[in-house]
C-alpha positions in Angstrom: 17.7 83.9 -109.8 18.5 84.6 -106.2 17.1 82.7 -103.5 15.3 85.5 -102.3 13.4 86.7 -105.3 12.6 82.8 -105.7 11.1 82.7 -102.1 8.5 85.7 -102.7 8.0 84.0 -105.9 7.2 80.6 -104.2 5.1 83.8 -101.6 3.2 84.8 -104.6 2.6 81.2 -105.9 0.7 79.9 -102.5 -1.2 83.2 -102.5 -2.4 82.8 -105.8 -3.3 79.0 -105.0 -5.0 79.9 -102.3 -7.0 82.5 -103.6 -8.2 79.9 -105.9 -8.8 77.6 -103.3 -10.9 80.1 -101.4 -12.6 81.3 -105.3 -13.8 77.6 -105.5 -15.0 77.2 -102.4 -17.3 80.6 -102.3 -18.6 79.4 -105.9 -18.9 75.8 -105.5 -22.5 76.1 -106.4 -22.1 77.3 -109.7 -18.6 76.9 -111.1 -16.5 76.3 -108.2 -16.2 72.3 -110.3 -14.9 73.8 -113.0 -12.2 76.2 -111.5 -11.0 73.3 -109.1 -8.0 71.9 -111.5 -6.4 75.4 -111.6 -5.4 75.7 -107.7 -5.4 72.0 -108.3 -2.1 72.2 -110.7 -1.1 75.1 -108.8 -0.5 72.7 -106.0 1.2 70.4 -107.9 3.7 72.5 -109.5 4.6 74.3 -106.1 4.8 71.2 -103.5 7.0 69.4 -106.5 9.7 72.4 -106.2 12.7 71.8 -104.0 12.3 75.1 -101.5 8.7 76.2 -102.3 7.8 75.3 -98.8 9.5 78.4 -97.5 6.0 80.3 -99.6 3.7 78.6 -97.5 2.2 81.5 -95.8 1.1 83.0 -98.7 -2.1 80.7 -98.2 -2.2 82.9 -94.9 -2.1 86.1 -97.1 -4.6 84.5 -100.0 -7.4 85.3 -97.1 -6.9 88.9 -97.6 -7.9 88.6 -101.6 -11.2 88.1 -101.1 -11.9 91.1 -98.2 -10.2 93.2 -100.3 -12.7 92.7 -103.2 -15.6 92.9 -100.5 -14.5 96.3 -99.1 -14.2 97.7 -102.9 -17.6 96.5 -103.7 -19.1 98.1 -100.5 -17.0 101.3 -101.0 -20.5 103.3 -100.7 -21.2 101.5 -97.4 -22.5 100.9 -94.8 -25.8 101.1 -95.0 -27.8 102.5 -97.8 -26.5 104.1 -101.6 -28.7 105.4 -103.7 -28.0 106.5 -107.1 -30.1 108.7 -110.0 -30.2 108.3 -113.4 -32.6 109.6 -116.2 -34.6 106.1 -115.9 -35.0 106.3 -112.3 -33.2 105.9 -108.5 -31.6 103.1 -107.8 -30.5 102.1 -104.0 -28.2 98.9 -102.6 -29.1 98.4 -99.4 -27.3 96.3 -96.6 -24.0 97.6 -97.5 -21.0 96.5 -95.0 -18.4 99.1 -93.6 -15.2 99.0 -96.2 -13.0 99.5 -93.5 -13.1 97.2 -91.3 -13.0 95.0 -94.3 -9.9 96.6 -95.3 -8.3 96.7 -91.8 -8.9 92.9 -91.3 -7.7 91.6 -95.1 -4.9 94.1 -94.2 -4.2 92.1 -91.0 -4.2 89.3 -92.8 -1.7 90.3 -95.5 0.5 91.6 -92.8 0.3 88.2 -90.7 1.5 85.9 -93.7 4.1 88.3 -94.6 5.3 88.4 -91.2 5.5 84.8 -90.8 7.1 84.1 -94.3 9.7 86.8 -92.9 10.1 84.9 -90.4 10.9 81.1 -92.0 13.1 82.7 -94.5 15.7 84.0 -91.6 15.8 80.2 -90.2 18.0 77.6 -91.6 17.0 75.0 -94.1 18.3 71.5 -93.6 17.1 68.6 -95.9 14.3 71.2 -97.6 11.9 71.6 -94.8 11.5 75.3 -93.3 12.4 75.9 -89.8 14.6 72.6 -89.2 18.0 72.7 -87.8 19.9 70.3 -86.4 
């Protein structure tokens, strides 16, 4: 495998960590304890691989996850959407505006891409990122 596919794998890897990271902490009322060991061994088997430092915005990125799941379920918003059925109307109120939830996970996509872009055009001495001699 090339060096490059491996660094947007080690990209992928944080993201998905973090994601999990951010998953346990918005459920750690119900089953955040019980999800903890995945991001957990996650962790482990990235920070363990020679290289997989040069990922490391990808945690940056993993904040976009959960804003893109927020602006699909308000996709009706803002505000009020009612809907009508043969049993009855049903409304969801409070509804937030989709896109600015989009644009700001967006910005956060682009912001750890950017910076991962960035580390992977600088020199790698002794297996730490951004450190030249």
């Amino acid at each position: 495998m090339t060096s490059g596919k491996r660094d947007w794998l080690y990209f992928a890897g944080w993201l998905l960590t973090g994601a999990g990271y951010l998953l346990v902490l918005l459920t750690v009322l119900s089953i955040g304890i019980f999800i903890l060991p995945i991001p957990l061994i996650g962790t482990l088997a990235l920070a363990t691989r020679r290289g997989a430092l040069r990922g490391l915005p990808g945690l940056i990125s993993s904040t976009s996850l959960p804003l893109f799941l927020l602006a699909y379920l308000n996709r009706d918003g803002p505000g009020t959407y009612c809907t009508s059925s043969a049993g009855g109307r049903s409304c969801t109120e409070g509804l937030l505006d989709p896109w600015i939830l989009l644009a700001v996970g967006l910005l956060a996509l682009a912001a750890g891409v950017a910076l991962f872009l960035t580390i992977r055009r600088r020199p790698v001495v002794s297996g730490v990122p951004g450190h030249s001699m």
